[in-house]
C-alpha positions in Angstrom: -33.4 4.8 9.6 -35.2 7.3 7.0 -34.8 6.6 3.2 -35.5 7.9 0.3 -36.2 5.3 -2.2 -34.0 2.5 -0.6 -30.9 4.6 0.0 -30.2 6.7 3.5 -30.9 10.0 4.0 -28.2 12.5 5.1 -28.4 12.7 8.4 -28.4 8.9 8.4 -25.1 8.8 6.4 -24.2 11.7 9.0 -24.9 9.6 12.2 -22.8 6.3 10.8 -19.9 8.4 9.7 -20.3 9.9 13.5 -20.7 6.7 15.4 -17.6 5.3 13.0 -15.3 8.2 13.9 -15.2 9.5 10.1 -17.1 12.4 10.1 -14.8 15.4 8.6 -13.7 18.0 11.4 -15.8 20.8 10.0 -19.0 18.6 9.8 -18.7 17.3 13.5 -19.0 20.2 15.4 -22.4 21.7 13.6 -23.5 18.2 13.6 -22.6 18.1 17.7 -24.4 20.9 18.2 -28.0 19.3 16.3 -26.8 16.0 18.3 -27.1 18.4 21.9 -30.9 19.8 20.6 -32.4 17.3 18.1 -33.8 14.3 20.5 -33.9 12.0 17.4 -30.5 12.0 16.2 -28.9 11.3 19.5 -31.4 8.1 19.5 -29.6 7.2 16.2 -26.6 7.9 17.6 -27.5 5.6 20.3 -28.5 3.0 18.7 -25.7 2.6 16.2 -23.4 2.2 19.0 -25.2 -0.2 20.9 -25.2 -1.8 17.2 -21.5 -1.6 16.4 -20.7 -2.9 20.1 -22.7 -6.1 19.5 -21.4 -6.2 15.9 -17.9 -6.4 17.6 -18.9 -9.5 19.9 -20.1 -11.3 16.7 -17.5 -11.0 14.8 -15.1 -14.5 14.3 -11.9 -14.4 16.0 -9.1 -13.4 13.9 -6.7 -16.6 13.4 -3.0 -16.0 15.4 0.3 -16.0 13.9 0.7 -19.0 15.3 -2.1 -20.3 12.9 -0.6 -18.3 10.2 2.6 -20.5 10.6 1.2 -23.7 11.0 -0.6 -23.0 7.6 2.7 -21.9 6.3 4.9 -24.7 7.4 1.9 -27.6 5.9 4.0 -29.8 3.6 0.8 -31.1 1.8 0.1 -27.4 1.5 3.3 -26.5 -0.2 3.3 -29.6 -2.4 -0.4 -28.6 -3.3 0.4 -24.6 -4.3 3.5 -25.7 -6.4 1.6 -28.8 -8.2 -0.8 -26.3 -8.6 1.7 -23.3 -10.1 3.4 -25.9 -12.2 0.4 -27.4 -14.0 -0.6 -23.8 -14.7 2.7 -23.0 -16.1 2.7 -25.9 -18.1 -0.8 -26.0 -19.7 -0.2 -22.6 -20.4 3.4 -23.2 -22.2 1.5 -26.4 -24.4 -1.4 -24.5 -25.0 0.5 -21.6 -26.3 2.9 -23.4 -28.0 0.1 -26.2 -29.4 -1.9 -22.4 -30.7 1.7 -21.8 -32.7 2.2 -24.9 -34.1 -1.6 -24.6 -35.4 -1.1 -21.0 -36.3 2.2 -22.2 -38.7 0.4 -25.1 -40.0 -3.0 -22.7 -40.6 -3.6 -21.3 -44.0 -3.3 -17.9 -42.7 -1.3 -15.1 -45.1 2.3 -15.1 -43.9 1.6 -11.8 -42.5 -1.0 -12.4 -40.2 1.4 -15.1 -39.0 3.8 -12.4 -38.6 1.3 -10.0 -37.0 0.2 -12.8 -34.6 3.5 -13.5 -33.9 4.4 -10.4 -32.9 1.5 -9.5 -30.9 1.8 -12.5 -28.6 5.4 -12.1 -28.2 5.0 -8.1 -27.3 2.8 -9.4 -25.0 5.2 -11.9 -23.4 7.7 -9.2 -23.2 5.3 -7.0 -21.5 4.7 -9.9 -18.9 8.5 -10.7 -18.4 8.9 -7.1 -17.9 6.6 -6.2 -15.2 7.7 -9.7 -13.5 11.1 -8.4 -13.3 10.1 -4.8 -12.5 8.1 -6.3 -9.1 10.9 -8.9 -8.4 13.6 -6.3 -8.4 11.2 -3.4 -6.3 10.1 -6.0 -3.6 12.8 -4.9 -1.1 11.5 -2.0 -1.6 7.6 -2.6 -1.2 6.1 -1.7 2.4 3.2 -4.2 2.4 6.0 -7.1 2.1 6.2 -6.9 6.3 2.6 -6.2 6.7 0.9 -9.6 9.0 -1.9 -10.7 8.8 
C-alpha cells in the first residue's frame, strides 16, 4: 500500500472501496478500465480479496438467538440489571434531593435559590418529557424488531 505521510493514497482508497463493493457507479467503470491495463492495481485488487476472505474465516462466530434468549431468560441476570437500575435511581433521587436540602440550608440569596431551583427542575421536565415522548413513539420505532 502507497502512502503519503501515513495515510493511503487514492487509488488505495479506490481499490478497498472496489474490493468492498462501495465504489460509486461513475468511479467503477473508469477505475475497471485502469484495473484491465494497470498490472499493479489488479495485484491490489488481488490481494485485498485474498485479505478480506481470510479476514472472514477469523472472525468469532456471531452468538445464536438461542444464546440471545438464554441471556435473556438469566434470573441472576435480571435481578442484577434491576438492582443495578434501582440503586442508580435511588442515589440519584438522595443525591439530588441531599443537594436541595443543602442548597435551602446554604446562605445563598433567595434568588439564586430560586434560579437553582428552576434550572434543575426545567431540566427534570425536559427529562420526563423526552422519556414520555420515546415511551409513547416506541410502537412506532423500526429498530424495536431489529435481532441481533
Amino acid at each position: 500500500m502507497t502512502t503519503t505521510r501515513g495515510h493511503p493514497s487514492r487509488d488505495d482508497l479506490l481499490v478497498m472501496a472496489y474490493v468492498d463493493g462501495e465504489l460509486a457507479a461513475e468511479d467503477r467503470e473508469p477505475f475497471e478500465e485502469r484495473l484491465a491495463s494497470e498490472e499493479h492495481l489488479a495485484r491490489e485488487v488481488a490481494g485485498y480479496r485474498r485479505l478480506a476472505a481470510v479476514t472472514r474465516q477469523c472472525a468469532p462466530p456471531e452468538p445464536g438467538d438461542h444464546e440471545w434468549n438464554r441471556l435473556q431468560g438469566d434470573s441472576t441476570r435480571r435481578l442484577l440489571l434491576w438492582l443495578g437500575w434501582a440503586l442508580a435511581v435511588a442515589g440519584g433521587v438522595g443525591f439530588c434531593a441531599w443537594t436541595a436540602f443543602e442548597v435551602y440550608r446554604s446562605d445563598m440569596a433567595l434568588g439564586g435559590k430560586l434560579a437553582l431551583g428552576a434550572v434543575c427542575s426545567g431540566l427534570l421536565l425536559l427529562l420526563l418529557i423526552k422519556w414520555r415522548d420515546s415511551r409513547r413513539l416506541s410502537p412506532f420505532d423500526s429498530y424495536t424488531d431489529v435481532q441481533r
